[in-house]
VOPAGU-2260 file (C-alpha; in pm, 1 decimal, decimal comma):
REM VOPAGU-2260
SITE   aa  ch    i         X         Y         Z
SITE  UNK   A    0     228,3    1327,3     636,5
SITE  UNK   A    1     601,9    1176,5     657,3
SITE  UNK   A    2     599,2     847,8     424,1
SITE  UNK   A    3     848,3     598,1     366,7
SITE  UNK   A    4     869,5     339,9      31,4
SITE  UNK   A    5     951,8     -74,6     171,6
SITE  UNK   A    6     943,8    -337,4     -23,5
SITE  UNK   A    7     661,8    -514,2    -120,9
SITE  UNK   A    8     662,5    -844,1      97,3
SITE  UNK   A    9     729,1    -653,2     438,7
SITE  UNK   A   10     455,5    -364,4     356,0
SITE  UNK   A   11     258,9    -653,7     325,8
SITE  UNK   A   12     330,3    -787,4     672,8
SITE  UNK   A   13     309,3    -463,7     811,4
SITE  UNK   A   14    -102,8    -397,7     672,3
SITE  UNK   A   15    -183,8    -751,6     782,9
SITE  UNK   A   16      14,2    -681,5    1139,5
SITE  UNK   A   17     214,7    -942,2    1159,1
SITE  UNK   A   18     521,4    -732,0    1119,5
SITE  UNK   A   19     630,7    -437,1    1370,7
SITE  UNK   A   20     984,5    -346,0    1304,5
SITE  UNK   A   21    1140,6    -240,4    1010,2
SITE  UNK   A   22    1496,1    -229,1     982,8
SITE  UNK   A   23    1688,6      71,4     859,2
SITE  UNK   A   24    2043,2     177,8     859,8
SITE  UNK   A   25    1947,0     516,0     952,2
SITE  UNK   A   26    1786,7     665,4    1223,8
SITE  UNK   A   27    1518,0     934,0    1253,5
SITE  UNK   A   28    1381,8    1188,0    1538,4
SITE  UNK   A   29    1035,3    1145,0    1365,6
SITE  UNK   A   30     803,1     989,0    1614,6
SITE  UNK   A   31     402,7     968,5    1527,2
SITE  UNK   A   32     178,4     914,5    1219,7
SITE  UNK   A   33     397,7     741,7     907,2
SITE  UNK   A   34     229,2     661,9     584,6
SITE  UNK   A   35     345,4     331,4     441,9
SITE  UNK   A   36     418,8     299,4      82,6
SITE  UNK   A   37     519,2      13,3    -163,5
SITE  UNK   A   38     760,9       5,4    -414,7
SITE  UNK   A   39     675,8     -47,2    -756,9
SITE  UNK   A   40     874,8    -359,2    -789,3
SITE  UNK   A   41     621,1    -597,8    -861,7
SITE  UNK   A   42     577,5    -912,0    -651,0
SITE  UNK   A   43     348,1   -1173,9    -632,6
SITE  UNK   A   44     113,4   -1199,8    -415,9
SITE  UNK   A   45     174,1    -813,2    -325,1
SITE  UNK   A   46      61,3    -447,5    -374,5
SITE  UNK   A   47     309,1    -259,9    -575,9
SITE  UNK   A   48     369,5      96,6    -588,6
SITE  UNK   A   49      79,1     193,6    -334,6
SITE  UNK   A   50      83,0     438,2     -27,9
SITE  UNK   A   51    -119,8     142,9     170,9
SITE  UNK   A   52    -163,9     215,8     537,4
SITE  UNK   A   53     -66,7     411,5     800,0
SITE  UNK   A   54     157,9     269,0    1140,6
SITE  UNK   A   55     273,9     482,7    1431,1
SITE  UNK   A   56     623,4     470,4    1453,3
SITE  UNK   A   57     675,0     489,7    1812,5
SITE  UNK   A   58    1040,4     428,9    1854,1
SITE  UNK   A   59    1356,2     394,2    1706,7
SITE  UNK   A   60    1618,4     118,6    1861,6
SITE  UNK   A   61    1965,2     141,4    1788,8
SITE  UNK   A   62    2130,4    -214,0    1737,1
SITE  UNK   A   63    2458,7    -194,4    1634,0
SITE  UNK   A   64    2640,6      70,8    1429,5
SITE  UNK   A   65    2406,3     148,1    1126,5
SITE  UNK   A   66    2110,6     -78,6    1249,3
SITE  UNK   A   67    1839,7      77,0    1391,6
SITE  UNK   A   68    1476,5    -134,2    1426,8
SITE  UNK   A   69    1178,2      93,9    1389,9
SITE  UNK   A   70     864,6      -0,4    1594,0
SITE  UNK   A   71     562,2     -11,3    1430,7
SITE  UNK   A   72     215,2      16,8    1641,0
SITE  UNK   A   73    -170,6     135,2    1514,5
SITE  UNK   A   74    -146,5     -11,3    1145,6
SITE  UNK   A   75    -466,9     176,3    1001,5
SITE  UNK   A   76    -620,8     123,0     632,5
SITE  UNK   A   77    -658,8     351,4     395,4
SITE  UNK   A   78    -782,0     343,1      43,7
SITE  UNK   A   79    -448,4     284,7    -156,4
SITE  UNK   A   80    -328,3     513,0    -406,1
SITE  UNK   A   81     -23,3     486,4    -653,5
SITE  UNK   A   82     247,0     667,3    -532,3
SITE  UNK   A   83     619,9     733,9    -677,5
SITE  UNK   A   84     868,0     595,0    -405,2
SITE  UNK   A   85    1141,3     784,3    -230,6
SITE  UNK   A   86    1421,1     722,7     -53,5
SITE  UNK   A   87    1441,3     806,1     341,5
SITE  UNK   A   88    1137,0     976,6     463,5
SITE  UNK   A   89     909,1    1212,4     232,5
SITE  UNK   A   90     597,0    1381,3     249,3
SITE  UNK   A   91     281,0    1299,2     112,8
SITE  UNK   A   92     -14,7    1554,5     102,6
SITE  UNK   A   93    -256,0    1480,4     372,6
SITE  UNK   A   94    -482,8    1534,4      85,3
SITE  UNK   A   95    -404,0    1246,3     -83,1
SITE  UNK   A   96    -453,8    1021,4     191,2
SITE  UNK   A   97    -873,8     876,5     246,3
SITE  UNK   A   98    -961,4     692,7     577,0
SITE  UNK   A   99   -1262,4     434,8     596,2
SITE  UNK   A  100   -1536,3     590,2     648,0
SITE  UNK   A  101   -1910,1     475,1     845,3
SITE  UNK   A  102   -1976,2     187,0     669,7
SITE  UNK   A  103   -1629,3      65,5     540,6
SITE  UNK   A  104   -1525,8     -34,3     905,6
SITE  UNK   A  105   -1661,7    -217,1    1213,6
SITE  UNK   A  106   -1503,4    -204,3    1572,2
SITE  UNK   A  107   -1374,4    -573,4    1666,0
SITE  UNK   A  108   -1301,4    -558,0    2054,6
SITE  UNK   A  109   -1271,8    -209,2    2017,6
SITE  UNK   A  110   -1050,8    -223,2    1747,3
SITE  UNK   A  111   -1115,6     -23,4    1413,4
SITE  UNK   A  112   -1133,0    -320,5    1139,0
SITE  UNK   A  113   -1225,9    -294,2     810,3
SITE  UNK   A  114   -1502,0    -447,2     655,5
SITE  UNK   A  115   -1435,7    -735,1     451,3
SITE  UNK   A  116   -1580,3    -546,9     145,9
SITE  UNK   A  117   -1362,6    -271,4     187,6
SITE  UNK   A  118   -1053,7    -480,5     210,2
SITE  UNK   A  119   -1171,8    -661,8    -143,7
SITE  UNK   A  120   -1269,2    -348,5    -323,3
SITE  UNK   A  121    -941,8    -136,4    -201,3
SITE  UNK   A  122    -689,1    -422,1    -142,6
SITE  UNK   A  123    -774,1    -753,3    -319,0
SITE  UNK   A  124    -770,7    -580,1    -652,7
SITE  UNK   A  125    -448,5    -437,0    -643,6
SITE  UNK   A  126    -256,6    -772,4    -516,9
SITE  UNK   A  127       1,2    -872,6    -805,1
């Protein structure tokens, strides 16, 4: 799966949904499944160094010369992993990468959600 290392803060946006654009100066013809990864710069109150979920990037917006906004739907959880950042986009083993399974998530108006004991055993633990 493509991948692509952010800062801490904004990955941290991006799991909890509140942010849907990341902006790049760089574009890229890659539409679909993106694996979100942290760097390993450590912040508080963040994950560092983690792949830690996975967005649909479902369109690329050029704003001025060298600014683009990337939009960001379908944030999904996965159990983090470390992970060595990169820069631009990189691939990740599909391998490496473990979904929720029966048990770990619920459906919340017909929305995949994690259970709150998956989000403290995967994500809690790992927050600076």
């Amino acid at each position: 799966m493509k991948a692509i290392s952010i800062h801490p803060e904004p990955v941290m946006d991006i799991l909890l949904g509140k942010k849907k654009e990341e902006y790049r100066s760089w574009t890229t013809h890659h539409r679909g499944p993106l694996l979100i990864c942290s760097t390993a710069i450590k912040t508080p109150g963040c994950i560092s160094g983690y792949a830690v979920c996975i967005v649909d990037l479902t369109d690329v917006k050029k704003l001025a010369d060298d600014s683009y906004a990337w939009i960001f739907e379908n944030v999904r959880c996965i159990k983090p992993f470390p992970i060595k950042g990169q820069r631009r986009l990189y691939h990740v083993p599909d391998e490496q990468i473990v979904v929720p399974v029966e048990g770990e998530f619920k459906f919340d108006d017909g929305e995949k959600v994690v259970t709150e004991k998956f989000w403290q055993n995967h994500y809690l633990a790992l927050i600076n």
